[in-house]
C-alpha positions in Angstrom: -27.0 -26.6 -64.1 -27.3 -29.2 -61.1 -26.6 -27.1 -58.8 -28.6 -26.2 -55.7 -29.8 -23.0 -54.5 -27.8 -21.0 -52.9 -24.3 -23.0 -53.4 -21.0 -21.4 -53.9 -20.3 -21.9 -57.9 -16.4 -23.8 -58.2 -15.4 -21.0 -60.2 -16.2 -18.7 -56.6 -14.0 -21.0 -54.4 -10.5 -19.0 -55.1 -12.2 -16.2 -54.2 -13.9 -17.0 -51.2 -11.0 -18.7 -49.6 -8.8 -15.4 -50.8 -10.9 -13.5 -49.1 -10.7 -15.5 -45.8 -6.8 -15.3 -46.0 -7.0 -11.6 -46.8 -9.2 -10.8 -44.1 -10.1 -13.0 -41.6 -6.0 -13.8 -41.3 -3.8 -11.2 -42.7 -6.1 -8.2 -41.6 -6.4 -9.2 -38.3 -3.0 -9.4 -38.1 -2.4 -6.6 -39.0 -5.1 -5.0 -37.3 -4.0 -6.2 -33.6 -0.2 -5.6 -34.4 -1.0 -1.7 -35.0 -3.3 -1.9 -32.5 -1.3 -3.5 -29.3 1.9 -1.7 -30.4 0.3 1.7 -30.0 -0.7 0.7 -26.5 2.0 -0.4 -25.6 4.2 2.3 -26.8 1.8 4.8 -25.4 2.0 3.3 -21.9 -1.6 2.0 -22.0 -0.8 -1.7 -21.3 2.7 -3.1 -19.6 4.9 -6.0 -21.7 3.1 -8.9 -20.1 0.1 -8.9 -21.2 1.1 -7.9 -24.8 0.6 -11.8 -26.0 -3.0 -11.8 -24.0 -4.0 -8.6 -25.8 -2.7 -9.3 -29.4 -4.2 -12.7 -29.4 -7.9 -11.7 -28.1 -8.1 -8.7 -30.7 -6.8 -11.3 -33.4 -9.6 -14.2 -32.7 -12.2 -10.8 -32.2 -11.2 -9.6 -35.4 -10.7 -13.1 -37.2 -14.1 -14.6 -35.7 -15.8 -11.1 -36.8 -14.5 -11.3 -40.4 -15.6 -14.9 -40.9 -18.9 -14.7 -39.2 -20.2 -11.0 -40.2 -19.0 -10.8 -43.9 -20.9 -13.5 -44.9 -23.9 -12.2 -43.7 -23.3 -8.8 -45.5 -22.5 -10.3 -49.0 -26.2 -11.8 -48.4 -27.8 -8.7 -47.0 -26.4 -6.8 -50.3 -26.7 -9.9 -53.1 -30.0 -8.8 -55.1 -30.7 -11.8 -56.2 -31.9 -13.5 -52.7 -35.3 -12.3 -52.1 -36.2 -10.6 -48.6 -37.5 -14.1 -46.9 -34.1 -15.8 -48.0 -32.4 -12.7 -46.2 -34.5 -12.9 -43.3 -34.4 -16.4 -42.3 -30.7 -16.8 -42.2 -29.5 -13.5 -41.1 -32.0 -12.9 -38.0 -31.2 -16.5 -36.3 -27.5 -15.5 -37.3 -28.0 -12.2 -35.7 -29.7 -13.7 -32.8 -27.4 -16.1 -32.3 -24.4 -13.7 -32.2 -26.2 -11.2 -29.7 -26.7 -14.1 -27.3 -22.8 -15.3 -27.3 -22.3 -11.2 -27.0 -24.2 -11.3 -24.3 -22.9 -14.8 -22.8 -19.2 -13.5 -22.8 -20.2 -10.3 -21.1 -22.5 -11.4 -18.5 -19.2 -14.2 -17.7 -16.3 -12.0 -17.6 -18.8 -9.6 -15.1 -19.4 -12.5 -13.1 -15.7 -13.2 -13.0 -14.4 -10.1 -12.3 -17.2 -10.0 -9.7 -15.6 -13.0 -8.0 -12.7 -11.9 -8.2 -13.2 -9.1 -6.7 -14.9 -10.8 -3.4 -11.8 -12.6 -3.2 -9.6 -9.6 -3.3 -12.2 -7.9 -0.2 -12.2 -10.8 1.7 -8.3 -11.3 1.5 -8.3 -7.1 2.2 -10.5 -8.3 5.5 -8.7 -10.3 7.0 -5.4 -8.8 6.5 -6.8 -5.8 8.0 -8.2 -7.5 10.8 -5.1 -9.6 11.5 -3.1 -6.0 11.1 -5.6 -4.6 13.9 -5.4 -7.8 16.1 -0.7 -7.2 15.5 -1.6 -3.3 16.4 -3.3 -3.9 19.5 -0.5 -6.3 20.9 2.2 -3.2 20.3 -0.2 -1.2 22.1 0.0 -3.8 24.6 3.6 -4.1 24.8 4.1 0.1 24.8 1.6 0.1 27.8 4.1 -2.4 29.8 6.8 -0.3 28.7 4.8 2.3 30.5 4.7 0.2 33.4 8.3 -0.4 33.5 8.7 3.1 33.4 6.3 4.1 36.2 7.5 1.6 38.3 10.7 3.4 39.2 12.1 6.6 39.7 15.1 6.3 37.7 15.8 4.1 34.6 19.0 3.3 33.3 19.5 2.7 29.5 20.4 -1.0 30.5 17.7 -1.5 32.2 15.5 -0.2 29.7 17.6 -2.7 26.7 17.1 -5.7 29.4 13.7 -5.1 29.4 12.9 -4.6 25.8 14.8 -6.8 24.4 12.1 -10.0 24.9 10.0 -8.3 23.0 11.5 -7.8 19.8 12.6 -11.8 20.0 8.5 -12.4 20.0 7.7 -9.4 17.6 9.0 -9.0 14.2 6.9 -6.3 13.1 8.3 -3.8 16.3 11.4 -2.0 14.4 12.2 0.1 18.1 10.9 0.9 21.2 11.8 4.1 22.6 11.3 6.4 25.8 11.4 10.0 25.6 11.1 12.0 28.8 10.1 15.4 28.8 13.3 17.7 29.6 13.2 21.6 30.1 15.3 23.9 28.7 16.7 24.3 32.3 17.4 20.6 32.3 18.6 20.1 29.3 22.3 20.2 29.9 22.5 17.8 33.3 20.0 15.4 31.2 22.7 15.3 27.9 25.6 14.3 30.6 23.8 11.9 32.5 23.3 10.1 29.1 26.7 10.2 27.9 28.3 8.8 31.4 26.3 6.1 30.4 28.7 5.4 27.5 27.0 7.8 24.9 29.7 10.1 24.9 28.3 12.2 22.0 25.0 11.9 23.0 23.3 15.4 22.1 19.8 16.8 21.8 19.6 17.1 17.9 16.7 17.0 15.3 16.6 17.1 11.8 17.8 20.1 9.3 17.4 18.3 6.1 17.3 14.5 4.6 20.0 13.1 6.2 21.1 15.7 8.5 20.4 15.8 11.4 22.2 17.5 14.2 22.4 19.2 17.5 19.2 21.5 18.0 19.1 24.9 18.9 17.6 26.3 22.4 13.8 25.7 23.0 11.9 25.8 25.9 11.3 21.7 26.2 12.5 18.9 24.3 10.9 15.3 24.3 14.2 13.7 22.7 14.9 10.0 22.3 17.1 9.2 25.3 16.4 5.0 25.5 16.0 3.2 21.7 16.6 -0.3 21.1 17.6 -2.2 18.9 20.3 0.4 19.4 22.3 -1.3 16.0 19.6 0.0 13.9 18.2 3.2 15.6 21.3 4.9 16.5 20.6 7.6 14.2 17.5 8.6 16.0 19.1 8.6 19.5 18.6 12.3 20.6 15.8 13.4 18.3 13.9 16.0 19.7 10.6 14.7 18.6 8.9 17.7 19.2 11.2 19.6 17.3 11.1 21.2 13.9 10.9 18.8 11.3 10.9 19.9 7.5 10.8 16.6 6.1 7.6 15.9 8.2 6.2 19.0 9.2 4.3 19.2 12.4 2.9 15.4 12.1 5.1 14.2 15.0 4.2 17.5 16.8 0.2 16.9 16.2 0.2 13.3 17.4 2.4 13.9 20.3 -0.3 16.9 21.5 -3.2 14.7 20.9 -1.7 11.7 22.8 -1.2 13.9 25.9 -4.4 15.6 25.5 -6.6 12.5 24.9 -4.8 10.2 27.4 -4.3 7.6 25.1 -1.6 6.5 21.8 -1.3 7.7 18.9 0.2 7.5 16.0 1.5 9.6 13.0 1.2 9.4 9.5 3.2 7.9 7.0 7.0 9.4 6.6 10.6 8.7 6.1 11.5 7.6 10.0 15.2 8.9 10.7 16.6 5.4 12.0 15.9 4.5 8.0 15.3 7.3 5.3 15.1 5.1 2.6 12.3 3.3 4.4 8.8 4.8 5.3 6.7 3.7 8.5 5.1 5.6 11.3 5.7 5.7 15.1 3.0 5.1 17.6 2.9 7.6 20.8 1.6 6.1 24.4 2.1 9.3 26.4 3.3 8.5 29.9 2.0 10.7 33.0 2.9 11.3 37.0 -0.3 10.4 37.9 -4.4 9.1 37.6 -5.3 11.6 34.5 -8.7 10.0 34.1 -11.3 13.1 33.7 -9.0 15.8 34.7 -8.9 18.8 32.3 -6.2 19.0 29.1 -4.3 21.7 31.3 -3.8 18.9 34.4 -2.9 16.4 31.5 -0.4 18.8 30.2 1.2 19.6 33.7 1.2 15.8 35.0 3.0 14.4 31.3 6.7 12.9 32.2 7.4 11.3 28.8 6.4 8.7 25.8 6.7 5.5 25.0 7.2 5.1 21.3 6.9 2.4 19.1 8.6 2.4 15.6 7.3 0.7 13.2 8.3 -0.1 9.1 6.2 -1.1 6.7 8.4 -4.4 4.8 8.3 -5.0 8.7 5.5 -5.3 9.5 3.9 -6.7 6.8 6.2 -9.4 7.1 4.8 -10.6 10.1 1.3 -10.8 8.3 2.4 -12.8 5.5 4.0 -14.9 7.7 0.8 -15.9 9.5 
């Protein structure tokens, strides 16, 4: 009889806290655990953030039950007149749009920062990875150098060399020359190579993963006759580069061509390298000629190349030597 306007009668309190229980707890419980279980067994989400996801659809769920149902029961009670109805559920309405709107515009203003961070760390990675690159192009045109600077190179000669750069540079899995040898040529150039204690040296390229073997007749080969670390690229010693690959293709083929056309390195894609072919990396290409080939045609170009320098590179490799900066 005392009882002011409005006010939940004693009698209604058992039902109003069972219906809390019901809904705003056991629902929602169930309601996430059906719900992140079929994502999770459907691949959507992975098993880590399981506990992130059931927890924010249970305080959505729980926070929607308490906060919306009330509002309802109100909207639908006949006995509150239209005013009654209007002052408390528009503020209430209100209210929840602007914490809608609150979370939304945050978490887009988080995942906007965090995405800067992620570009700016992408940045400098790939401007420290351009800064490594052009040092290996540095060391490949010393190599070229070396090269040029005699008329005969001995594989020792070529290991004493090399070897202070791999000391300095992590990233460098090999360094290579392949010299251009005819089909005429071929035969004096395999036994020079083995009286240099390579006694089954052979030029060879690759059949099939993890075959490779001696190649058949062609009319020029650009094998690898000098690689070191020898320990970890004796598998490659021989490869005709410019042979067929099937693993590969003609990638090798196409960067080799455009090296000696365009003067100037190049490297190939991304593939299994023989020395390794459980490892992927690529191979840069610094085409080595007789002479000046500055603004001479493709066909002088063609005529005056002797060899390459190669660099081999893999990618746990070199990203190392990122990370490590």
């Amino acid at each position: 009889r005392f009882m002011p306007e409005g006010a939940i009668p004693p009698s209604n309190y058992h039902d109003v806290s069972l219906f809390l229980l019901l809904g705003a707890v056991i629902g929602s419980v169930v309601s996430c655990t059906i719900g992140t279980a079929t994502l999770y067994f459907y691949g959507i989400i992975p098993p880590e953030v399981i506990i992130p996801n059931y927890t924010g659809w249970w305080v959505g769920d729980a926070i929607g039950v308490a906060l919306i149902s009330p509002l309802l029961f109100l909207l639908m009670d006949r006995r509150n007149s239209l005013l009654r109805k209007f002052i408390v559920v528009v503020p209430s309405a209100i209210f929840v749009l602007l914490v809608i709107v609150a979370f939304f515009t945050a978490k887009e203003y988080d995942k906007s920062r965090q995405q800067a961070e992620i570009d700016n760390v992408a940045m400098e990675l790939s401007q420290e990875l351009e800064e490594e690159l052009q040092t290996y192009l540095n060391l490949l045109t010393a190599n070229e150098r070396f090269i040029l600077s005699s008329e005969y190179v001995s594989d020792d000669e070529f290991e004493l060399f090399t070897r202070q750069f791999f000391k300095r540079y992590t990233g460098l899995a090999g360094m290579g020359w392949l010299p251009k040898v005819t089909k005429e040529q071929r035969a004096s150039h395999e036994r020079s190579i083995q009286e240099q204690g390579y006694e089954n040296f052979t030029i060879k390229r690759r059949f099939d993963y993890g075959r490779v073997d001696t190649s058949e007749e062609r009319e020029v080969y650009f094998p690898i006759t000098y690689v070191h670390p020898y320990s970890i690229n004796k598998n490659a010693h021989g490869l005709d580069v410019y042979g067929v690959d099937p693993l590969v293709g003609n990638m090798r083929v196409r960067s080799l061509d455009a090296a000696r056309d365009e003067a100037q390195p190049k490297a190939t894609g991304r593939f299994p390298i023989v020395q390794a072919e459980n490892q992927y990396g690529f191979i840069v290409y610094h085409p080595v000629f007789s002479g000046d080939v500055d603004g001479v045609s493709i066909s002088k170009r063609q005529e005056a190349l002797i060899g390459y320098c190669n660099g081999i590179f893999t990618f746990p490799d070199l990203m190392s030597t990122l990370s490590e900066e």
